[in-house]
C-alpha positions in Angstrom: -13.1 3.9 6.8 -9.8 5.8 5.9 -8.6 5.6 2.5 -5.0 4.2 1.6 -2.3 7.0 1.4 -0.3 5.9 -1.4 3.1 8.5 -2.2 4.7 7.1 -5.3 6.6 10.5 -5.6 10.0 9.0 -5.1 11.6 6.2 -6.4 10.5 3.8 -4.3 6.4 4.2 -3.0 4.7 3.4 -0.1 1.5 3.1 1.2 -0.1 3.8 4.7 -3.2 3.0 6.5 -4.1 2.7 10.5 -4.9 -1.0 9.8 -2.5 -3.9 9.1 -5.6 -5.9 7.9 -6.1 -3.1 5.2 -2.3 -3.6 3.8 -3.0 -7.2 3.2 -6.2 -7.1 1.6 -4.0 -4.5 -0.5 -1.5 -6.9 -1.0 -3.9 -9.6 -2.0 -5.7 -6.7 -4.4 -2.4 -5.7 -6.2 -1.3 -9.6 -6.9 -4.5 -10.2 -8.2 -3.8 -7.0 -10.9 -0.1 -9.1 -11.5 1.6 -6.7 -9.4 4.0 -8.2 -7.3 7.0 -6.2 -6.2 6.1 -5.1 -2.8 7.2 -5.1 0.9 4.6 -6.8 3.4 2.9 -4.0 5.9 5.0 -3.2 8.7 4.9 -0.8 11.8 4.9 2.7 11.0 8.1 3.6 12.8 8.7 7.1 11.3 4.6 8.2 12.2 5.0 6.3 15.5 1.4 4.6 14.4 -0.3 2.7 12.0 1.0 0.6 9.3 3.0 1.2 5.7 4.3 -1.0 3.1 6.5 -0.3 -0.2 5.8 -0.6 -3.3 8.9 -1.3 -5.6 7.1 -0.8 -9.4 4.2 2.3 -9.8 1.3 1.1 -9.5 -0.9 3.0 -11.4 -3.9 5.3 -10.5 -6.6 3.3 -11.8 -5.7 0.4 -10.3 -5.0 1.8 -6.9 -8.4 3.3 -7.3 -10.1 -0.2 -8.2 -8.9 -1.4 -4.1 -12.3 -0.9 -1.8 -10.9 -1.7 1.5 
């Protein structure tokens, strides 16, 4: 399965993966870890595919490493 591309390089993050399903077992993963400012997964207009969300606080490595899709 592809991995989540996360870019927290800017102020504000996001995250994208081919798979809406993927962004919401994310979102569920990063409210578990008390993480709670986010966007919910939306079309990837920009890529003219898949799916991205924000993120609105870092999130850090470890964590983001923790998610098995």
């Amino acid at each position: 399965m592809t991995a989540l591309e996360v870019d927290q390089s800017g102020e504000i993050g996001h995250v994208h993966h081919p798979q809406r399903q993927v962004l919401l077992d994310f979102m569920k993963f990063l409210k578990s870890n008390e993480i709670l400012r986010f966007s919910y997964p939306m079309p990837d207009q920009e890529r003219g595919e898949g799916w991205m969300m924000f993120l609105y606080e870092r999130v850090s490595d470890e964590v983001i490493n923790k998610f098995e899709a």
